[in-house]
N, CA, C and O of each residue as an XYZ file, in Angstrom:
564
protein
N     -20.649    -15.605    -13.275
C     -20.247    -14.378    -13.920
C     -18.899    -13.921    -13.367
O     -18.900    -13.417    -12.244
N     -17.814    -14.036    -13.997
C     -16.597    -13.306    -13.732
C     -16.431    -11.761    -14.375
O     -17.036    -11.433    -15.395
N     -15.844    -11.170    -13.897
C     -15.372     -9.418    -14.282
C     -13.838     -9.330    -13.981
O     -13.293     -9.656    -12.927
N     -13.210     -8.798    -15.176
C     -11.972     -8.275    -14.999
C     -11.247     -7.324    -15.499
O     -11.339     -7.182    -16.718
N     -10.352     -6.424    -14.768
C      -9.914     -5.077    -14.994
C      -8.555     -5.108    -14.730
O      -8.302     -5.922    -13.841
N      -7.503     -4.482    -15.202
C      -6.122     -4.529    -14.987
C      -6.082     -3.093    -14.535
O      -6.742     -2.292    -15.197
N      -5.299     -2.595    -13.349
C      -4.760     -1.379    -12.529
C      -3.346     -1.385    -13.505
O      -2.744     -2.351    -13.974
N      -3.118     -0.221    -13.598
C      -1.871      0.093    -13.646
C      -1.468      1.394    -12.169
O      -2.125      2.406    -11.924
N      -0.414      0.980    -11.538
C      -0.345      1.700    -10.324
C       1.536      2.138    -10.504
O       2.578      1.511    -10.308
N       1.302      3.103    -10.829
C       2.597      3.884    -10.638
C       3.640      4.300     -9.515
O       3.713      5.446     -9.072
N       4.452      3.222     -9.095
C       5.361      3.587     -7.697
C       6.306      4.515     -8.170
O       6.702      4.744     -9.313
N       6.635      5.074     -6.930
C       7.888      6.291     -6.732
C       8.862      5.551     -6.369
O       9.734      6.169     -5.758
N       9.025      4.562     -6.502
C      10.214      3.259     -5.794
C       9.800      2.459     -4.145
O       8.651      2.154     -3.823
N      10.542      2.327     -3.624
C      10.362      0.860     -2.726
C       9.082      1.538     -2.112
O       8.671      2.677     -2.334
N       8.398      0.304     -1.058
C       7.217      0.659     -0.363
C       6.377      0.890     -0.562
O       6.072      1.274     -1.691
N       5.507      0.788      0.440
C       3.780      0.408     -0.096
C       2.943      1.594     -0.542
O       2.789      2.768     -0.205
N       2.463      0.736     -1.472
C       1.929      2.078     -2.212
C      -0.348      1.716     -2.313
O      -1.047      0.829     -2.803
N      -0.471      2.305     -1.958
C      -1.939      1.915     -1.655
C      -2.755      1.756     -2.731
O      -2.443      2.515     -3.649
N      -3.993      0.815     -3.035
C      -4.495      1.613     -4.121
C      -6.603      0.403     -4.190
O      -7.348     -0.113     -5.023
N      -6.512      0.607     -2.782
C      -7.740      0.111     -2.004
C      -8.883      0.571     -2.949
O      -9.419     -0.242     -3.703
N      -9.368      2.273     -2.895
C     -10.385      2.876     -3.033
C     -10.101      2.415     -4.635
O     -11.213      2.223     -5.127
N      -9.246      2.209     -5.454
C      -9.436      1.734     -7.004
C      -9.978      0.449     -7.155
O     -10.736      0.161     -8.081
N      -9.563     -0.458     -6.143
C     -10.353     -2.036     -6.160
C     -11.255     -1.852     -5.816
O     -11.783     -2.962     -5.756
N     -12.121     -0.944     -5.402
C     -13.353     -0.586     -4.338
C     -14.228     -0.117     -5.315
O     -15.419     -0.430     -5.324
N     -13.608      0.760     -6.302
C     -14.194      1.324     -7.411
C     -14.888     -0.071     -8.289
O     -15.966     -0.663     -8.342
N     -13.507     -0.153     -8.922
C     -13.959     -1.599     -9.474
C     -15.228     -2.165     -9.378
O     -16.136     -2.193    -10.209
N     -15.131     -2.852     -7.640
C     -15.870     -3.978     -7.426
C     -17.408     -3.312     -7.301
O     -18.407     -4.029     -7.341
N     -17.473     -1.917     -7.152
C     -18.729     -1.217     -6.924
C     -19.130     -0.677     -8.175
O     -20.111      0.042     -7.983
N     -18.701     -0.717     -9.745
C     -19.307     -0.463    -10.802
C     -19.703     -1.630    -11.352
O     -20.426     -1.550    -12.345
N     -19.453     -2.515    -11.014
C     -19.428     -4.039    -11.668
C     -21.159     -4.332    -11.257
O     -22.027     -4.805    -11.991
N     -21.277     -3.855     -9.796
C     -22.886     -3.938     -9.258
C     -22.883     -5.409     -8.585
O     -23.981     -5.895     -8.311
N     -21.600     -6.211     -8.277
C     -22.139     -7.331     -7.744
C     -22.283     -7.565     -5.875
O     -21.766     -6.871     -4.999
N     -22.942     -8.474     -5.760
C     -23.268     -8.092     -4.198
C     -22.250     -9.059     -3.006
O     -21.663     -8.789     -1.958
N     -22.419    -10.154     -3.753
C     -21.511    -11.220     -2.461
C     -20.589    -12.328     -4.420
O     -20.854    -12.870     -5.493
N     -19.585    -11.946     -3.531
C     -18.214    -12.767     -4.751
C     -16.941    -12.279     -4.081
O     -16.738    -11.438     -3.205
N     -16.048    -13.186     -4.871
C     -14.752    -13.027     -4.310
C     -13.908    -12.256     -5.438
O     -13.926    -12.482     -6.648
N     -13.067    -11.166     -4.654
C     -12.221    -10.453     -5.589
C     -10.674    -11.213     -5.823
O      -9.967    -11.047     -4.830
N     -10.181    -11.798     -6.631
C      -9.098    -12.184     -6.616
C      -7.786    -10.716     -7.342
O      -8.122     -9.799     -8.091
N      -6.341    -10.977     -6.785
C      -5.875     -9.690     -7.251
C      -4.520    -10.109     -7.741
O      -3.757    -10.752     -7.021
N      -4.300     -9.845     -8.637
C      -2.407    -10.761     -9.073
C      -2.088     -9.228     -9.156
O      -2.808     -8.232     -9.231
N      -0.884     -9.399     -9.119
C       0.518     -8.742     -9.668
C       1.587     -9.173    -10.573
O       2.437    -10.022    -10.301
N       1.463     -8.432    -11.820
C       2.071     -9.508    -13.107
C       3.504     -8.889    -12.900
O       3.788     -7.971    -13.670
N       4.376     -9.233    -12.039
C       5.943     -8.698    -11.975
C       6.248     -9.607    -11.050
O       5.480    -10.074    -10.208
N       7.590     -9.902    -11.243
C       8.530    -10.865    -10.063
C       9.402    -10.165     -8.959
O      10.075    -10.783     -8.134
N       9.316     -8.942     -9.037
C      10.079     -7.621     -7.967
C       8.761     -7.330     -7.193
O       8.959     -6.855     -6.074
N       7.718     -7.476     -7.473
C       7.203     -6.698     -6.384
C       5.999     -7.783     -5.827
O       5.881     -8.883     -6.368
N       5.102     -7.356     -4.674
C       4.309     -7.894     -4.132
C       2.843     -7.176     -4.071
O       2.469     -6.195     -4.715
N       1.914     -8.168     -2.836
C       1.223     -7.725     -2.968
C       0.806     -7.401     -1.364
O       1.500     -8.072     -0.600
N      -0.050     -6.630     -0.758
C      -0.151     -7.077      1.014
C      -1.457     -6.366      1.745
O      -1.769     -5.191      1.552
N      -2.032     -7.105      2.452
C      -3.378     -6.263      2.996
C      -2.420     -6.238      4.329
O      -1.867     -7.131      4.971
N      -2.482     -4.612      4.471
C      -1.914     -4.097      5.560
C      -2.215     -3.096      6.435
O      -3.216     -2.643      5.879
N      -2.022     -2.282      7.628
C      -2.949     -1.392      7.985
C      -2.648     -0.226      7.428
O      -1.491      0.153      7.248
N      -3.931      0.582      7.040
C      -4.220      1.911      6.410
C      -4.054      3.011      7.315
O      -3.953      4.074      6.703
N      -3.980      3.138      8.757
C      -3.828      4.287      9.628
C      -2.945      4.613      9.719
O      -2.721      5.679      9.145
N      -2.006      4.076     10.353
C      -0.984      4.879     10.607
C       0.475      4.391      9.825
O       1.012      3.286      9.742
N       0.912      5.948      9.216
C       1.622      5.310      7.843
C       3.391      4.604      8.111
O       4.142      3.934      7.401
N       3.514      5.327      9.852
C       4.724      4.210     10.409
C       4.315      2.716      9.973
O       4.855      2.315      8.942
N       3.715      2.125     10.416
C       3.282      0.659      9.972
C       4.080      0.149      8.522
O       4.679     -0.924      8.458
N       3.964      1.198      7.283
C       4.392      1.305      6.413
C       6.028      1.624      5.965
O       6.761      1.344      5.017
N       6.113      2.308      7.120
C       7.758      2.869      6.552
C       8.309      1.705      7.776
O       9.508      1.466      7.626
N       7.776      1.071      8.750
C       8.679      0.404      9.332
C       8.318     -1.257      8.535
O       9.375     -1.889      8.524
N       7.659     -1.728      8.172
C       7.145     -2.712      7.457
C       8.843     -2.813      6.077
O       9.711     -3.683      6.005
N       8.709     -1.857      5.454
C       9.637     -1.199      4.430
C      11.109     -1.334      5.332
O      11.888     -2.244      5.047
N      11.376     -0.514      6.264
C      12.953     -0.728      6.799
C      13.261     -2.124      7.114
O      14.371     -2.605      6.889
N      11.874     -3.066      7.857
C      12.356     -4.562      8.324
C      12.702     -5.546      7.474
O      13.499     -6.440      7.758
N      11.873     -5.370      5.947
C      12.539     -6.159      4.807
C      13.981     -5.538      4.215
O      14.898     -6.268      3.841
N      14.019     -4.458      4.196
C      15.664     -3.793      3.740
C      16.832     -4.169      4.542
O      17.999     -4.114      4.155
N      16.277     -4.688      6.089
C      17.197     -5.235      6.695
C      17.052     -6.810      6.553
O      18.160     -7.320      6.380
N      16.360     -7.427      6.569
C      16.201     -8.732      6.226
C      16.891     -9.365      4.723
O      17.578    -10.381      4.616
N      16.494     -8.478      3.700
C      16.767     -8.567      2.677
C      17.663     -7.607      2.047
O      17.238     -6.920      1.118
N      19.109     -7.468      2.547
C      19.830     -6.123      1.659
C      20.116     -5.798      0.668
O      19.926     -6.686     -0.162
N      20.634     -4.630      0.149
C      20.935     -4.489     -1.690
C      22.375     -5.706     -2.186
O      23.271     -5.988     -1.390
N      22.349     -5.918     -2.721
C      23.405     -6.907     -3.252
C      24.603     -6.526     -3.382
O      25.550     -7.196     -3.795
N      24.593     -4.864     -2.850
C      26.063     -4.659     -2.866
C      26.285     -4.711     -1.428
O      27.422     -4.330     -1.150
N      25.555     -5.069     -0.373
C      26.309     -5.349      1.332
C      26.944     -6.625      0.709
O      26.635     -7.315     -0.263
N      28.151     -6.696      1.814
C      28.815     -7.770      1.961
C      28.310     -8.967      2.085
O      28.690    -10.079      1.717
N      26.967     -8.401      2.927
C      26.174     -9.752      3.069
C      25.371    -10.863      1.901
O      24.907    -12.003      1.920
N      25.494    -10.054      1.191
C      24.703    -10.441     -0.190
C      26.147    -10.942     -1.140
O      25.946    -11.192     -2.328
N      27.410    -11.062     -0.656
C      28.086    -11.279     -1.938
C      27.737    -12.574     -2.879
O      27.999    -12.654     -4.079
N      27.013    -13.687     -1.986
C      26.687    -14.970     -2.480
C      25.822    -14.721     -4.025
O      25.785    -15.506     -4.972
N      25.389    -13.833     -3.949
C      24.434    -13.882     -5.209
C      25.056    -13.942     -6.519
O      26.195    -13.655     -6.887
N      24.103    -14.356     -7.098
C      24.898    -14.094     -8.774
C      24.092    -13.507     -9.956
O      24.642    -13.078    -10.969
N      22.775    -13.514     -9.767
C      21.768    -12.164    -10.195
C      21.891    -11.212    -10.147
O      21.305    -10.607     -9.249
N      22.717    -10.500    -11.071
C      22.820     -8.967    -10.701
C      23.015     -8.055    -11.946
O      23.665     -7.010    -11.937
N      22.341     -8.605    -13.059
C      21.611     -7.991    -13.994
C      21.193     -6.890    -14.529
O      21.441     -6.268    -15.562
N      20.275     -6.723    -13.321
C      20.014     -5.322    -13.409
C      20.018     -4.269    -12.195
O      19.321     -3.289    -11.933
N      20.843     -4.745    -11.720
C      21.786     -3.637    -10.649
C      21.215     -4.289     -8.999
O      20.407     -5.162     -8.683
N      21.879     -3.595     -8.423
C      22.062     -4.738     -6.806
C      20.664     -4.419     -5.913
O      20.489     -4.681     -4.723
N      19.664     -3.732     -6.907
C      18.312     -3.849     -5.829
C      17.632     -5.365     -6.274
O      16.940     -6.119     -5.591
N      18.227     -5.546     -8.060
C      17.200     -6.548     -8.766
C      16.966     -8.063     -7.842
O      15.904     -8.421     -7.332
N      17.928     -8.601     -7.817
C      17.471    -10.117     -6.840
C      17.593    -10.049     -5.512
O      17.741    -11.109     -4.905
N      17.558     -8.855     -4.818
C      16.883     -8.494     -3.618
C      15.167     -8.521     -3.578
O      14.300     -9.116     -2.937
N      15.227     -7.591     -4.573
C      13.752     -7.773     -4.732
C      13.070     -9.135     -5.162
O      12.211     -9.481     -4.351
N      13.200     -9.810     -6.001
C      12.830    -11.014     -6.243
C      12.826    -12.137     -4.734
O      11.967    -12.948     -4.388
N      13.942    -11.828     -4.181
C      13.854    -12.571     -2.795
C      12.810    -12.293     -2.465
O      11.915    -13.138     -2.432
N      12.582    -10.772     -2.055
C      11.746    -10.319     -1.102
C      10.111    -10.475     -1.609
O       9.163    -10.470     -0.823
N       9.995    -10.614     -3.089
C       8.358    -11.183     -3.725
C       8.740    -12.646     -3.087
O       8.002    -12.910     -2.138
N       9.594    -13.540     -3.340
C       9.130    -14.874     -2.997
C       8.819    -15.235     -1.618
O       8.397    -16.357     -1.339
N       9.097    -13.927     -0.362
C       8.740    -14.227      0.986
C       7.157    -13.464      1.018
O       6.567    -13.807      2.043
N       6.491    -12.702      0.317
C       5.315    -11.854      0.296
C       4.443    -12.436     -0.748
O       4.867    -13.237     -1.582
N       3.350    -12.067     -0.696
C       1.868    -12.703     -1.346
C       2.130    -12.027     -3.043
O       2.413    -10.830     -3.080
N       2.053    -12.650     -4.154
C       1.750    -11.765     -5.181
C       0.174    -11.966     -5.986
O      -0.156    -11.596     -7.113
N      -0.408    -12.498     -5.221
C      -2.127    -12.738     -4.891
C      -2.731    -12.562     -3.703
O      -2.301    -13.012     -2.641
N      -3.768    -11.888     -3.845
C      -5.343    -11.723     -2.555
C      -6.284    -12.282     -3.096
O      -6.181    -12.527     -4.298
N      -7.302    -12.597     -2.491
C      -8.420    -13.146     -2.521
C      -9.218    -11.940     -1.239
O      -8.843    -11.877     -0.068
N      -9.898    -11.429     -1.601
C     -11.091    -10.614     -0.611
C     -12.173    -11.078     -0.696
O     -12.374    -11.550     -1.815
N     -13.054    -11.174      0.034
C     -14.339    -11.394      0.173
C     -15.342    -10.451     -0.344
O     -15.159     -9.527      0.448
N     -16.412     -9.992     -1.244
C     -17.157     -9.159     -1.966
C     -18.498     -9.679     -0.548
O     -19.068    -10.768     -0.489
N     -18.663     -8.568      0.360
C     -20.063     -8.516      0.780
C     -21.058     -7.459      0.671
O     -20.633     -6.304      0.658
N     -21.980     -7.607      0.612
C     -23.220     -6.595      0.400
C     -22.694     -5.381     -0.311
O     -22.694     -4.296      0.270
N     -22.062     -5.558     -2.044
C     -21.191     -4.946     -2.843
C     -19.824     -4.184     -2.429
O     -19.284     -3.423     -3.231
N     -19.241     -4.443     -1.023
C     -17.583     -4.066     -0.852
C     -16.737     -5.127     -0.620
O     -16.822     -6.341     -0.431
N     -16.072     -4.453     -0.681
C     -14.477     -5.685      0.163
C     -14.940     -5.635      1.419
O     -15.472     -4.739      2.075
N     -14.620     -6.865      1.666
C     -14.756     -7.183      3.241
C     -13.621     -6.668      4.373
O     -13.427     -6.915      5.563
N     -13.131     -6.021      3.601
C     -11.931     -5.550      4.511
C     -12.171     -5.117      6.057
O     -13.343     -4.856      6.327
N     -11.216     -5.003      7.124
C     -11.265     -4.569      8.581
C     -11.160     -3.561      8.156
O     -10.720     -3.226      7.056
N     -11.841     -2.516      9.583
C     -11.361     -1.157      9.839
C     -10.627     -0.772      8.812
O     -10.970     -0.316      7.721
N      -8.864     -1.151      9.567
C      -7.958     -0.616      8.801
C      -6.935     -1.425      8.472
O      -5.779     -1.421      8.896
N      -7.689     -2.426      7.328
C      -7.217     -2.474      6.207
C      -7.502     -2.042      4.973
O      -8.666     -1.844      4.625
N      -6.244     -1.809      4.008
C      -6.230     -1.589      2.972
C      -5.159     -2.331      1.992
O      -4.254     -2.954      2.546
N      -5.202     -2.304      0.793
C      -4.436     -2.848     -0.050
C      -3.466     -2.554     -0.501
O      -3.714     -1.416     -0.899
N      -2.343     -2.784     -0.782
C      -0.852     -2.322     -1.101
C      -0.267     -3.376     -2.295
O      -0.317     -4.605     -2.240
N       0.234     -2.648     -3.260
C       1.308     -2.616     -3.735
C       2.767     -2.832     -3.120
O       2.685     -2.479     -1.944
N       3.416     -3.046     -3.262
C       4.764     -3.449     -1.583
C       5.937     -3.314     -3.187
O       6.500     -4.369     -3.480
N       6.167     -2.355     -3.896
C       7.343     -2.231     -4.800
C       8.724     -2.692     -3.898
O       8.794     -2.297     -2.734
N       9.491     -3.282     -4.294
C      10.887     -3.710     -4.201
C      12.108     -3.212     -4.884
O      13.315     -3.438     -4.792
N      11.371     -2.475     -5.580
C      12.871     -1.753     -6.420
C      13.247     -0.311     -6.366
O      12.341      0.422     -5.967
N      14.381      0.267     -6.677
C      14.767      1.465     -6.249
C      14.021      2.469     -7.186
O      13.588      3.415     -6.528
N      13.762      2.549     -8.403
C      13.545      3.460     -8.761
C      12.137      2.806     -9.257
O      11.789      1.628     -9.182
N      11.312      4.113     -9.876
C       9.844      3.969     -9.883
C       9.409      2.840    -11.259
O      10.325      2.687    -12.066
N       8.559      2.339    -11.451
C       8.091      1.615    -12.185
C       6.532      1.606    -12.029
O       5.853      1.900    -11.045
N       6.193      1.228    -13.150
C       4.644      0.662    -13.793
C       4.674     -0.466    -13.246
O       5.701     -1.144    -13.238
N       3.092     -1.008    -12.474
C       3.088     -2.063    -12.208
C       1.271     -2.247    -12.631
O       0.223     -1.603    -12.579
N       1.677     -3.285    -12.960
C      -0.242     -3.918    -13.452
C      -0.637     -5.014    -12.239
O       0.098     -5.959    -11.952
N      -1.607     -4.803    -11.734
C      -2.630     -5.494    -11.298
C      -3.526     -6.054    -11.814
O      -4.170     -5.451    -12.673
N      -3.864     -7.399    -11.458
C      -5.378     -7.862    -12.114
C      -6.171     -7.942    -11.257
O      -6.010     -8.649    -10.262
N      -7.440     -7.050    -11.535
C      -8.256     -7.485    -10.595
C      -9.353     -8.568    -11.546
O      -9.526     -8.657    -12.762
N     -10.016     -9.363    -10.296
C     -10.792    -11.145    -11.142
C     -11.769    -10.781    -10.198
O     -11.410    -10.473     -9.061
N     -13.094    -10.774    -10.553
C     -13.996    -10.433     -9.521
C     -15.015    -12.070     -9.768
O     -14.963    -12.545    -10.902
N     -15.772    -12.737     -8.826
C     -16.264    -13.692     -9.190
C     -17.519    -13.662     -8.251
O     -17.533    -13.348     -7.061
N     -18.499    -14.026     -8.985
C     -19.482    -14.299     -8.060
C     -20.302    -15.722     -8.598
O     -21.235    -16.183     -7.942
């Protein structure tokens, strides 16, 4: 028996944007007990990341270490590119999905995610200004 639901999760622009307790929902109306949740992200800018839920530095410094790793396409450092389309965050971001997960796989036990403590699930947007992003959630048992 497979189950599937598409999220739509609304970012305010870059950085992780949570959205755990909606996969949680999900996997707990569905009624199943032990299966695996699989999770895509149908976009090439953004990602996906089980990361920690406490403390929300984790998050904003997670966010500054790829902005330095990966800069906007208008630093000097970026002049090599030639993607620039749709303005100098666009194939920054695409870099930065091809170094990050745009699939999970969770474990479904005794009807939750198997998640630690503190983890939770993220959205990881890459682009400057806000966008719609769809999730699939694939539940399998």
């Amino acid at each position: 028996m497979t189950t599937q639901t598409i999220l739509t999760i609304e970012t305010r622009g870059p950085g992780l944007h949570e959205f755990t307790a909606r996969a949680e929902g999900f996997v707990a109306e569905t009624g199943v007990v032990a299966g695996l949740l699989t999770v895509f992200v149908r976009h090439t800018s953004c990602s996906l990341l089980i990361q920690e839920n406490a403390d929300p530095d984790v998050r904003r410094d997670l966010d500054a270490f790829f902005r330095r790793l990966v800069p906007s396409a208008d630093d000097p450092a970026m002049a090599y590119l030639v993607h620039r389309d749709e303005g100098p965050d666009d194939m920054p971001a695409h870099i930065k999905a091809a170094l990050t997960p745009v699939s999970l796989s969770i474990p479904v036990m005794d009807g939750r995610l198997a998640l630690g403590t503190w983890q939770g699930l993220y959205l990881f947007e890459h682009r400057q200004r806000p966008h719609r992003r769809e999730v699939v959630l694939h539940l399998a048992r």
